[in-house]
C-alpha positions in Angstrom: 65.6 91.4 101.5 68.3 88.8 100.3 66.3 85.9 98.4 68.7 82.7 97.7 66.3 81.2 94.8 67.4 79.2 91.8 64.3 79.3 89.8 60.8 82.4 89.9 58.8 80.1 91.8 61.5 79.6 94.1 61.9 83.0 94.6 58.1 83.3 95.1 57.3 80.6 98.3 59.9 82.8 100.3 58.2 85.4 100.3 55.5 87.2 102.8 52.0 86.1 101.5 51.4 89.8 100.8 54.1 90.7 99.0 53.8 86.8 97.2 50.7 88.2 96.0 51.7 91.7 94.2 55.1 90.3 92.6 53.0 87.4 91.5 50.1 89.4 90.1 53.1 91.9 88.4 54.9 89.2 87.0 51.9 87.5 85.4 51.6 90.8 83.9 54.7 91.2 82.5 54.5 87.7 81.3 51.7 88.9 79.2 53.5 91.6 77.4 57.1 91.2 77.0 58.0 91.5 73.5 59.0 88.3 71.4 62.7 87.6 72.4 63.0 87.9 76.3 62.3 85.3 78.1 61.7 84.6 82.3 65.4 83.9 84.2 66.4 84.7 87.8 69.3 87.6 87.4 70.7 89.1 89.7 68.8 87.1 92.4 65.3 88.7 91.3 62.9 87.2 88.7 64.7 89.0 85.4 63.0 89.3 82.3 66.4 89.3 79.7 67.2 88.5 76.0 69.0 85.8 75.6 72.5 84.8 73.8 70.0 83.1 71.7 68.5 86.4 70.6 72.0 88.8 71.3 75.0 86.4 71.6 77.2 89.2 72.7 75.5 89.2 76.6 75.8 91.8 78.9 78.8 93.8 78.6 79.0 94.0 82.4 79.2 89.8 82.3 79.3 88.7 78.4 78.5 85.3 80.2 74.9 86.3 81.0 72.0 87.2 78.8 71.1 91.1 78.3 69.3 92.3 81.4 65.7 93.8 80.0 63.7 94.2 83.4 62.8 92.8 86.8 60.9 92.4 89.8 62.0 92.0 93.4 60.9 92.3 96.7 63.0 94.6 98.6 62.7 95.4 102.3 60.9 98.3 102.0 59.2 98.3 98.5 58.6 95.9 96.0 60.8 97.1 92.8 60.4 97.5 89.1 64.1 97.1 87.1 62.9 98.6 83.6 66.1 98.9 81.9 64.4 100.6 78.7 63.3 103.6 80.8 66.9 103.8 81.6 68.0 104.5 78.6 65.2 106.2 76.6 64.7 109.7 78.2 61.3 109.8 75.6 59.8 106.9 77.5 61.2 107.6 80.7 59.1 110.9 80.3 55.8 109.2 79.1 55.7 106.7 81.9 56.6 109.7 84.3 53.7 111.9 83.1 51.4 108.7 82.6 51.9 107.3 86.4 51.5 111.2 87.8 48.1 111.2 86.1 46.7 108.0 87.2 48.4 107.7 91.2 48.4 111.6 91.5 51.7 112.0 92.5 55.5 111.5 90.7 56.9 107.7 90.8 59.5 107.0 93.2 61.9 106.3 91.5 66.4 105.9 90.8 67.6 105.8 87.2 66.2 102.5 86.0 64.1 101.2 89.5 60.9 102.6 89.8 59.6 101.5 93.6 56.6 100.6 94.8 55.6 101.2 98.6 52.1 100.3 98.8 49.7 98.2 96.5 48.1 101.1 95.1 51.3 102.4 94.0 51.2 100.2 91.7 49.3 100.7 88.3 49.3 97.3 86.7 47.7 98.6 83.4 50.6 101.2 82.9 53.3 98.9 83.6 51.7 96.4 81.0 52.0 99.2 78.6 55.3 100.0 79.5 56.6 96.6 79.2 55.0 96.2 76.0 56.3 99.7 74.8 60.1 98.7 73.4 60.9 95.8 70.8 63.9 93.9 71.5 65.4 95.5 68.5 65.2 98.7 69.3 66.4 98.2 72.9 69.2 96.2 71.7 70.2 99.4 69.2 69.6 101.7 72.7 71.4 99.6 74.6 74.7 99.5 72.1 74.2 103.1 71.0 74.8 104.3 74.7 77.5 101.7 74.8 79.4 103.2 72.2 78.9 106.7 73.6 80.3 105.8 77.0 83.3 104.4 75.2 83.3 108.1 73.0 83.8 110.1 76.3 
C-alpha cells in the first residue's frame, strides 16, 4: 500500500477508516513516549519517528541528508507495521520484547529484523509497545547505531 503524503496527517486521511484508527491510536502512543530528541517526520513515506541533524548532525549513513531513522508506522497491504530500529540492533531488547509480546498475545510476534507486523487489532499490545518505545535513550541508540557501523566497516 503506496501512500504519497507529505506531512502524518496526510498520510492519515488516505487511509481505510479502520486501519486510520489503529495507526492513529499507535502513533498517539508513541507520541507519548519517545525519548527527548526524536521528533515526528514522514521517512521513507511512513510516519517516521527520527533524530534529527539537530540532535546527530551526521544523518543516516544510508542518506547523510536525512535525519537518523529511530522507528515508524505504516499501513501495509496486509498488516499494519512497526519499524523499531532499536530492536534491530540490540539483541537484549529484541529478546525482552519477544518474550514480553509471547506472554501477553500468547504466541511469537511476526516479525523481520527490525518490522514487527501486525495482522489484526489484537495483535497489537499498545502498553508493550509504549514500553518499548520508551525503552532506549537517544544516546544510547546513537552509540548502538555507530558501534555496529564501525563493526560492519571491521569485517
Amino acid at each position: 500500500m503506496k501512500i504519497e503524503a507529505n506531512s502524518p496527517s496526510e498520510y492519515l486521511n488516505q487511509l481505510p477508516d479502520d486501519r486510520k484508527l489503529l495507526i492513529s491510536k499507535l502513533r498517539a502512543v508513541i507520541l507519548q513516549n519517545l525519548p527527548e530528541g526524536v521528533e515526528e517526520a514522514m521517512s521513507y513515506g511512513m510516519i517516521g519517528f527520527v533524530i534529527p541533524h539537530s540532535v546527530y548532525s551526521k544523518g543516516y549513513h544510508c542518506n547523510p541528508k536525512l535525519p537518523l531513522p529511530f522507528m515508524a508506522i505504516a499501513s501495509q497491504k496486509n498488516h499494519i507495521a512497526l519499524y523499531q530500529n532499536c530492536i534491530y540492533i540490540d539483541q537484549k531488547l529484541n529478546d525482552w520484547f519477544i518474550s514480553e509480546y509471547t506472554r501477553i498475545i500468547g504466541r511469537k510476534p511476526d516479525m523481520g529484523k527490525g518490522c514487527i507486523r501486525f495482522k489484526h487489532e489484537n495483535d497489537i499490545p499498545f502498553e508493550l509497545i509504549a514500553e518499548l518505545t520508551r525503552k532506549t535513550t537517544v544516546k544510547e541508540y546513537i552509540k548502538r547505531y555507530e558501534d555496529g557501523l564501525k563493526s560492519s566497516k571491521e569485517l
